[in-house]
C-alpha positions as CSV (number, residue, x, y, z in Angstrom):
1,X,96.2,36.2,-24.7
2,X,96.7,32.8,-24.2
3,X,97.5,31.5,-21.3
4,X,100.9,29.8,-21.5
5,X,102.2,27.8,-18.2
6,X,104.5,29.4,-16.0
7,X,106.8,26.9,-15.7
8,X,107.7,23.8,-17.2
9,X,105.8,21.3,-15.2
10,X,102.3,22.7,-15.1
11,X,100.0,22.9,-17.9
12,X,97.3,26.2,-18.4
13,X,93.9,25.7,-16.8
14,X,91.7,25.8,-19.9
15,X,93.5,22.4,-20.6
16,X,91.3,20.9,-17.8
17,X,88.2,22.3,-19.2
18,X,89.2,20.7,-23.0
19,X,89.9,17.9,-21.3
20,X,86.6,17.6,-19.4
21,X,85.0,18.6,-22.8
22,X,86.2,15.4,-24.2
23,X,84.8,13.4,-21.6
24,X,81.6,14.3,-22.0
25,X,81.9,14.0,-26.2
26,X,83.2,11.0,-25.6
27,X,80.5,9.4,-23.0
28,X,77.5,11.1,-25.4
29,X,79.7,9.1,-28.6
30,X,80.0,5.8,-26.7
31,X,76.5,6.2,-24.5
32,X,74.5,3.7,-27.8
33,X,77.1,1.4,-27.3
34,X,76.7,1.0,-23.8
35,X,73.4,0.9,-24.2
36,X,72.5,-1.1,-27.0
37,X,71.1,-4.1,-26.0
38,X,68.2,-1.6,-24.7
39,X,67.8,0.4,-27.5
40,X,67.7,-2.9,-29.2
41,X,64.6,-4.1,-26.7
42,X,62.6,-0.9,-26.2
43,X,62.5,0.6,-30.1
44,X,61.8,-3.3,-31.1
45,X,64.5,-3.5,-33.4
46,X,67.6,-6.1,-34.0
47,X,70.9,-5.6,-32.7
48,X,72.6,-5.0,-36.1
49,X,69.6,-2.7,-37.1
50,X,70.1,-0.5,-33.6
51,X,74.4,-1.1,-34.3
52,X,73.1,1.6,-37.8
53,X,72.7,3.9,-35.2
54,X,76.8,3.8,-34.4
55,X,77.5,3.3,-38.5
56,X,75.8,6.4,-39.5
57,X,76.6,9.0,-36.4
58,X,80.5,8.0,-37.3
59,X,80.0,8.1,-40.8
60,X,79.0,11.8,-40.3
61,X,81.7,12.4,-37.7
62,X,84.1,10.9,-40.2
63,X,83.5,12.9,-43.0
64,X,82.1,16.7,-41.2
65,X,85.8,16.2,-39.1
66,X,87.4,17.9,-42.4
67,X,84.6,19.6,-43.4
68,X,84.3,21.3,-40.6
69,X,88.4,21.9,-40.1
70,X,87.7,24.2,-43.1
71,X,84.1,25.9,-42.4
72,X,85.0,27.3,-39.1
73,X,88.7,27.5,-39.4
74,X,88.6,31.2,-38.6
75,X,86.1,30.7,-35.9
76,X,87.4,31.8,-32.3
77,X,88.0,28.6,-30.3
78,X,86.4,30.1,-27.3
79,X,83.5,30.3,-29.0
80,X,83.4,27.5,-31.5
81,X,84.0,25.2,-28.6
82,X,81.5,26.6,-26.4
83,X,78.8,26.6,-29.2
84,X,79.4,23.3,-30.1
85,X,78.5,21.8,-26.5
86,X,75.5,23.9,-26.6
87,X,74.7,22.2,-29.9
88,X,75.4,18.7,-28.1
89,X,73.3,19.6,-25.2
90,X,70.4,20.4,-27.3
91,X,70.2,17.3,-29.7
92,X,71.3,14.5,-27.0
93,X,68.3,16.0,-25.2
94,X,66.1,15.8,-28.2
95,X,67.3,12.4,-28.7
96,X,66.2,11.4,-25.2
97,X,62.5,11.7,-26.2
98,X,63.0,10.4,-29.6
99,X,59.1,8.2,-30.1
100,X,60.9,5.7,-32.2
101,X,63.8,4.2,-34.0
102,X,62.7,6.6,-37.4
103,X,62.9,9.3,-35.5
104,X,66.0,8.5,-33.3
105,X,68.7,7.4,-36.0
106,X,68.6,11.1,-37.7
107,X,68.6,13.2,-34.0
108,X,71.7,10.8,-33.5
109,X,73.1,11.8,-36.4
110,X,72.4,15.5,-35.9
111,X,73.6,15.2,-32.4
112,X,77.0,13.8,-33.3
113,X,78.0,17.2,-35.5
114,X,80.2,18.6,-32.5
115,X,82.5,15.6,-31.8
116,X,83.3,16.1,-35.5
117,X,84.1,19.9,-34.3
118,X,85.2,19.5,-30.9
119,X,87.6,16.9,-30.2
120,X,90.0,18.0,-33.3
121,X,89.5,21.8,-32.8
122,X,90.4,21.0,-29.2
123,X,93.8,19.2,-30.3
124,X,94.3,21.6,-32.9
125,X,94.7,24.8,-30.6
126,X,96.6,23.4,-28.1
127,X,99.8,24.4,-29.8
128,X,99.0,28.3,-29.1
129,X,98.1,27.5,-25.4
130,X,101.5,25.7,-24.6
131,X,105.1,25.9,-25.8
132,X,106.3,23.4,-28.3
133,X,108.1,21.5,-25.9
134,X,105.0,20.1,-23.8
135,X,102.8,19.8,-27.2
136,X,103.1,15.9,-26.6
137,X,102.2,15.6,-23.3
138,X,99.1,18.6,-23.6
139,X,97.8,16.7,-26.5
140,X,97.4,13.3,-24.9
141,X,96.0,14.7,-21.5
142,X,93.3,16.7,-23.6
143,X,92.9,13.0,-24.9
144,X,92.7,11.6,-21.4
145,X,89.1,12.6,-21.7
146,X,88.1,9.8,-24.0
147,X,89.6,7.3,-21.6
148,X,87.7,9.0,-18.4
149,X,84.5,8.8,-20.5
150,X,85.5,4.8,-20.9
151,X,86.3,4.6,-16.9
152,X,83.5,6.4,-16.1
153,X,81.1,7.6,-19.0
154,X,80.5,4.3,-20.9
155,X,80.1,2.3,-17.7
156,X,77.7,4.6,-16.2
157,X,75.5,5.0,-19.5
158,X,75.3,1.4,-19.3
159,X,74.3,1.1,-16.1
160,X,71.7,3.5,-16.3
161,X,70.0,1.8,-19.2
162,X,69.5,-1.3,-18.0
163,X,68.1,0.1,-15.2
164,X,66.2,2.8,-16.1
165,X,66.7,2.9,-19.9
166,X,69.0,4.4,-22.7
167,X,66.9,8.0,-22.2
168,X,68.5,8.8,-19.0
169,X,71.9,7.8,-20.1
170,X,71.2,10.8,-23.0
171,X,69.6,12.9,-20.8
172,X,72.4,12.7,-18.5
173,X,74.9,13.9,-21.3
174,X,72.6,16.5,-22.2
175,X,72.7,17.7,-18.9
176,X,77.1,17.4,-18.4
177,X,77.1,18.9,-21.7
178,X,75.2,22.1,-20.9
179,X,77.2,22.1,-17.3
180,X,80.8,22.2,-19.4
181,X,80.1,24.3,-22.0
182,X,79.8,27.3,-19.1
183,X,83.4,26.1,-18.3
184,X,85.1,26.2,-21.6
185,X,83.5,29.7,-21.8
186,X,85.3,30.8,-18.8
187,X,88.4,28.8,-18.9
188,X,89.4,29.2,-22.5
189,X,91.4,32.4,-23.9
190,X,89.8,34.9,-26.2
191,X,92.0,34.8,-29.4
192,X,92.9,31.5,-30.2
193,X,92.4,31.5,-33.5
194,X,94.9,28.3,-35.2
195,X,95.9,29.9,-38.8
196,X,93.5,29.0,-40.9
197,X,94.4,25.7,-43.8
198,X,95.4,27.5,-47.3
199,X,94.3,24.6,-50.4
200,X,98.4,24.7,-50.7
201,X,98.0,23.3,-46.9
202,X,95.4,20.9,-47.5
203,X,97.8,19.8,-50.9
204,X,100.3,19.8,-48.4
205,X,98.9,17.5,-46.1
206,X,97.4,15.1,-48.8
207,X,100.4,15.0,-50.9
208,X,102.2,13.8,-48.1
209,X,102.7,9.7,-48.3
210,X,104.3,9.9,-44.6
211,X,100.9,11.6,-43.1
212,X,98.6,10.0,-45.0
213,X,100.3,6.8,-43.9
214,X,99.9,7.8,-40.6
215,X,96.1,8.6,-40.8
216,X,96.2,5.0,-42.3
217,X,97.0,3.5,-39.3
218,X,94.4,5.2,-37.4
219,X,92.0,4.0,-40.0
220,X,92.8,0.7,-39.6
221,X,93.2,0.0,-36.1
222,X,89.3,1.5,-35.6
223,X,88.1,-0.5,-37.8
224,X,89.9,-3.7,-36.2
225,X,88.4,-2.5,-32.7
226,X,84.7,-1.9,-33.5
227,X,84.2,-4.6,-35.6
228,X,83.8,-6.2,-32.3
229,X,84.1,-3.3,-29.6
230,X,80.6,-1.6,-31.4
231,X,79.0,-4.9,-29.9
232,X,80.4,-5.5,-26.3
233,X,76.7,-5.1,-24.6
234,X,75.6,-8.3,-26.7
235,X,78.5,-10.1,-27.3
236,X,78.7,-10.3,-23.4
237,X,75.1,-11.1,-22.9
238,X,75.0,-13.6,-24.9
239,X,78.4,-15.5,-24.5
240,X,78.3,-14.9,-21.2
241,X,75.1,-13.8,-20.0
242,X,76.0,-10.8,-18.3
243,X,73.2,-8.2,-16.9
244,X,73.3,-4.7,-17.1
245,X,75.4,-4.4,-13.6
246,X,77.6,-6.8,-14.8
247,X,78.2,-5.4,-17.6
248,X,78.7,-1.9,-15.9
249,X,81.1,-3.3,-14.3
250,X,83.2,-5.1,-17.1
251,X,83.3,-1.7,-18.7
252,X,84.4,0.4,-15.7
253,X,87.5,-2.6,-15.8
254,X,88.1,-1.7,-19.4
255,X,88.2,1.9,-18.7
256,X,90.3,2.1,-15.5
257,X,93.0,0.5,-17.3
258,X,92.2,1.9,-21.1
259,X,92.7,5.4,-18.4
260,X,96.3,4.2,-16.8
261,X,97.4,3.0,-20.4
262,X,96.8,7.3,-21.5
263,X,98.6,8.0,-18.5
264,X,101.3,5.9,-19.0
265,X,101.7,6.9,-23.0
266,X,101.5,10.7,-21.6
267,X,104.2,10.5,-19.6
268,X,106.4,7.9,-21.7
269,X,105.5,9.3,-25.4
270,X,108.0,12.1,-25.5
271,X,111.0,10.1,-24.3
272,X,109.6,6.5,-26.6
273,X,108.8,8.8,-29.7
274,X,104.9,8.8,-31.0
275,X,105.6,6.1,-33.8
276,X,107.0,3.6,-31.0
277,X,104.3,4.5,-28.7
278,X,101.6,3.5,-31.6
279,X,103.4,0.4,-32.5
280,X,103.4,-0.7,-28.7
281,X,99.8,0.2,-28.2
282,X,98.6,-1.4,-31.2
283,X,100.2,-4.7,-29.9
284,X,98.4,-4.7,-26.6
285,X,95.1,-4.5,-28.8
286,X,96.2,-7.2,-31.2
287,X,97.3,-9.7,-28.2
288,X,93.7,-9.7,-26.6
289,X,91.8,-10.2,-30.0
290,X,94.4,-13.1,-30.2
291,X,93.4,-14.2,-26.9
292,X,89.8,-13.6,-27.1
293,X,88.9,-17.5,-26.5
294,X,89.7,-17.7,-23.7
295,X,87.3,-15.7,-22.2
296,X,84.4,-16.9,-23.7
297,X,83.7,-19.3,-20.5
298,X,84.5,-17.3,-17.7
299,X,83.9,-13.7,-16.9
300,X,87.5,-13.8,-14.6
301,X,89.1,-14.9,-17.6
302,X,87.4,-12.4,-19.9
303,X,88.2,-9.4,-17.5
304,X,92.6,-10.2,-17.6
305,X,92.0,-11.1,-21.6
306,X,90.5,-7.1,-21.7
307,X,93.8,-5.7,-20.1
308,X,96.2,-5.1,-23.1
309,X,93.3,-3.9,-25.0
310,X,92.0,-1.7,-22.6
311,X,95.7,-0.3,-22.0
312,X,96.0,0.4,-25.7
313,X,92.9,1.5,-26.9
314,X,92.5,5.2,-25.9
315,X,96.7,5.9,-25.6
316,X,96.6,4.6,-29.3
317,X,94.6,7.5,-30.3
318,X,96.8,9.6,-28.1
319,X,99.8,9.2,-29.7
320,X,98.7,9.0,-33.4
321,X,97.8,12.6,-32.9
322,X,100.6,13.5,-31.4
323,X,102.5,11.6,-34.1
324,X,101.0,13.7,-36.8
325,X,101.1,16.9,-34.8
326,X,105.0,16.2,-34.0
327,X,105.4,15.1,-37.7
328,X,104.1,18.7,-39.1
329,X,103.3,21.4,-36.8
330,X,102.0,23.8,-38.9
331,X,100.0,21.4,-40.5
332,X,98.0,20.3,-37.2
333,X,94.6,20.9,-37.4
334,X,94.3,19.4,-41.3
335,X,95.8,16.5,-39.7
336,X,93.8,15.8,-36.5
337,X,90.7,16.9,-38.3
338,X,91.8,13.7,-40.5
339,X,93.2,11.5,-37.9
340,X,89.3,11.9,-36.3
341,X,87.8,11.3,-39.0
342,X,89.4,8.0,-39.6
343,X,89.0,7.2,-36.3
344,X,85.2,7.6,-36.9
345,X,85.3,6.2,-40.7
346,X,87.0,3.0,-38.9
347,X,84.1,3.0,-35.9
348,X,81.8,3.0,-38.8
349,X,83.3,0.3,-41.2
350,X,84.1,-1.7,-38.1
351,X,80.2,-1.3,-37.0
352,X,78.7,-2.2,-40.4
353,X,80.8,-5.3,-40.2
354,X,80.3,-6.3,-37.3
355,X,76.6,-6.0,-37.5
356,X,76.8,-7.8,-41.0
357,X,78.6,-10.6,-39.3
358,X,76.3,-10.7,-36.7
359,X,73.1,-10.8,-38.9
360,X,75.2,-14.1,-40.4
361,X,75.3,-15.6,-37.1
362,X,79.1,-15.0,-36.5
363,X,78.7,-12.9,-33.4
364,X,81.7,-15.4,-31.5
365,X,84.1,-15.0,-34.8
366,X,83.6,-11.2,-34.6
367,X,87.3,-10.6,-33.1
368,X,89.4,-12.5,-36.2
369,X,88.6,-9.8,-38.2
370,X,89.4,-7.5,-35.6
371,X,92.5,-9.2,-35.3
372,X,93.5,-9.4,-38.9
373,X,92.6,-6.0,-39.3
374,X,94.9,-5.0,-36.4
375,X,97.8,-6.5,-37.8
376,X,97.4,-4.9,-40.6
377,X,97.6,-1.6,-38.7
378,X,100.4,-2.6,-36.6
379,X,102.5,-3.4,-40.3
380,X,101.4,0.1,-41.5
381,X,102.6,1.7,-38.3
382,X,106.3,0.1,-38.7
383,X,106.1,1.4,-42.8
384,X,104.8,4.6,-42.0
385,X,107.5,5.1,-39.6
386,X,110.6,4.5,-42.5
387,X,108.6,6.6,-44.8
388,X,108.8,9.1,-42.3
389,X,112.5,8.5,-41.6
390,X,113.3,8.7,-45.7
391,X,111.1,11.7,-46.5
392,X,111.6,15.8,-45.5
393,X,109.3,17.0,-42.9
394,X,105.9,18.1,-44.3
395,X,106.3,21.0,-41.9
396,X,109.7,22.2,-43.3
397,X,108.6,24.4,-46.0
398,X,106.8,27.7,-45.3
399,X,103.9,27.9,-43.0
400,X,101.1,27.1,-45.0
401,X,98.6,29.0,-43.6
């Protein structure tokens, strides 16, 4: 049976062990760009060629997100979940002892399967572990994983490669991997099985111009942050000719306060509502890229220019899912499968532009295209929102399932 709080305040352990489960995804995801200015100098290739190696794995996370949704939807989570570190574990190991870029870029790409699988199967179940009333704030601490993996995750994978090279930082994921997927086998229920997506659902969800709106925005504020976020490790070195500690250490900034901007939209998003918490978080992003300048001379400077990005970046992706979760219950785990996809199809069109940009020399004009493209985002948040307002809930019809 699941196992539903006791009261209103606490949330069900197996939470903790999704939410640890997301850390590590998130580290193994993030891990090349951390480390890229090493994978970059030890497989002898260039910057935009090893930046491929973020392109395709989110191209794959991007589209097998849906894919997947479907293939396993009546899959028991305990299972699924537990398989699908394993899986990680496995190929982020193989990956370690990859002999050369040929050989690396399609391990990555293997090894990237279960953050298509985990992360949104995560989301997607925690509406049968928790009563409707904390859906909000269970969904965005299951997120809060991404943003440990930025406090922690990202700045320890770069640390570890520049000192003792991007291997260990996979190895070391292959290792937490293993570790957590013993604890989502004992902390998760037996029997959560979310209903599985009928083609009326999926026609449902697609048909829908309010969610597909929504998924819109998610789109396009990825693709606004790794145009330029993809590229951190050499932007930094080469503006401002940061080593690998220093660099650590930027990124451990970013992530404490990319971690207190999740809290903060956890504990706020339920009394602010999901579209004004995306609108808000958007703007942070949108006011550093704006900003960006005036860091380029001064790493003091660079660190309070990170601040509104850092604090919007992970709660962003908090509250767009649970702005499409609020939006249609029962239609949940179509739409976080394709709220992660865009978030990958946005890491990967960001990526490919960025590394095109670079490869033209315009490595310090990489974030005015982030910045265009965030705006963008932000104006499809606010039309989103009135579509919402005008149209019937997706979810009010019959369950779809």
């Amino acid at each position: 049976m699941p196992d539903h709080p006791t009261t209103s305040s606490t949330l069900p352990r197996s939470l903790w062990a999704l939410m640890v489960g997301n850390f590590v995804i998130g580290t193994g995801v993030m891990a090349v760009p951390g480390t890229l200015n090493d994978i970059s100098r030890s497989l002898q290739v260039s910057i935009p060629q090893a930046g491929l190696l973020i392109t395709a794995a989110a191209i794959l996370m991007g589209v097998g997100a849906p894919l997947f949704a479907t293939l396993v939807a009546g899959w028991d989570r305990r299972r699924l979940l537990t398989l699908s570190l394993l899986w990680y574990a496995l190929f982020m190991g193989i990956s370690a002892f990859a002999p050369s870029y040929g050989w690396l870029l399609p391990l990555r790409v293997l090894a990237v399967i279960p953050p298509a699988i985990f992360t949104p199967q995560a989301a997607a179940c925690v509406g049968l572990l928790v009563p409707a009333a904390q859906r909000g704030r269970a969904i965005t601490f299951v997120f809060l994983g991404w943003s440990v993996a930025s406090v922690l995750g990202m700045p320890l994978s770069a640390w570890i490669g520049g000192l003792f090279g991007w291997r260990w930082a996979f190895a070391l994921v292959a290792v937490l991997a293993l570790v957590v997927a013993g604890w989502v086998w004992r902390a998760m229920p037996d029997g959560i099985r979310p209903a599985a997506l009928s083609r009326q659902a999926w026609a449902q969800t697609l048909g829908s111009p309010a969610l597909m709106l929504a998924v819109g925005v998610t789109l396009l504020s990825a693709f606004g942050q790794f145009t330029l976020f993809a590229y951190f490790a050499p932007y930094h070195q080469e503006v401002l000719g940061l080593g690998a500690g220093a660099l650590s250490l930027l990124f451990l900034w970013f992530g404490a306060f990319g971690l207190a901007g999740n809290v903060l939209v956890s504990r706020r998003i339920d009394r602010l509502g999901p579209p004004r918490a995306v609108l808000i978080t958007l703007g942070g992003m949108a006011l550093t890229l704006l900003l960006w300048p005036l860091g380029a001379g001064l790493i003091g400077l660079q660190a309070l220019v990170l601040i509104p990005w850092a604090l919007g970046c992970f709660s962003a992706n908090s509250a767009q899912q649970a702005r499409l979760v609020h939006m249609a219950p029962a239609l949940a785990p179509a739409t976080v499968a394709l709220n992660t996809s865009a978030i990958y199809g946005g890491q990967a069109l960001g990526a490919a532009l960025g590394g095109g940009l670079i490869a033209q020399g315009l490595m310090r004009q990489l974030h005015w295209f982030g910045l265009v493209l965030m705006l963008a985002a932000m104006a499809l948040s606010w039309h989103a929102a009135r579509v919402q307002k005008r149209s019937p809930s997706p979810a009010a019809g019959p369950n779809p399932a």
